[in-house]
C-alpha positions as CSV (number, residue, x, y, z in Angstrom):
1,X,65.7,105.0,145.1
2,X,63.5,103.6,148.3
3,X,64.7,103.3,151.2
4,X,63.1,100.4,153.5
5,X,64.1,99.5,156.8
6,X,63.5,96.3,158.8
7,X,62.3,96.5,162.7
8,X,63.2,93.6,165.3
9,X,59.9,92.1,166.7
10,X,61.5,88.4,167.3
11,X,62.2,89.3,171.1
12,X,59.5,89.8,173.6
13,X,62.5,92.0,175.0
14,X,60.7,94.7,172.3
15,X,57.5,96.4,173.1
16,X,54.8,97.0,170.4
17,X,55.0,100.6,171.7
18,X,58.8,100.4,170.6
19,X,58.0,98.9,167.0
20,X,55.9,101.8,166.5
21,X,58.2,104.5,167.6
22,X,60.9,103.0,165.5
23,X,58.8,103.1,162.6
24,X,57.7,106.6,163.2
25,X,60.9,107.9,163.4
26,X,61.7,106.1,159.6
27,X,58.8,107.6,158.6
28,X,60.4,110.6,159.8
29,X,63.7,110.1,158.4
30,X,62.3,109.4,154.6
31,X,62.3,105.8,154.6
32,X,59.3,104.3,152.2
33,X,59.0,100.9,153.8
34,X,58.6,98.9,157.3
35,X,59.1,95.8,157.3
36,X,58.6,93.3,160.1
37,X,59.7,89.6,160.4
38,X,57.0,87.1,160.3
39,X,58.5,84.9,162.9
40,X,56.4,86.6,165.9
41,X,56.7,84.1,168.6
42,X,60.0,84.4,170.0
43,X,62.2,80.8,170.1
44,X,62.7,79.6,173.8
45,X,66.0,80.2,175.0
């Protein structure tokens, strides 16, 4: 079975030094896929 594992980037309340982290530690944890939304502007509030 794979494991994947999607990352919030749609905030600019998450730093591109956080997405990384995060996707080190699934790395870490076994998972076999990242995944990232492809809506990376944020919406205005």
């Amino acid at each position: 079975m794979r494991l994947e594992v999607v990352l919030p980037n749609e905030s600019a309340a998450v730093a591109p030094e956080r997405i990384a982290e995060l996707a080190v530690s699934a790395e870490r944890l076994g998972y076999d896929t990242v995944w990232l939304p492809d809506h990376v502007l944020p919406p205005e509030p």
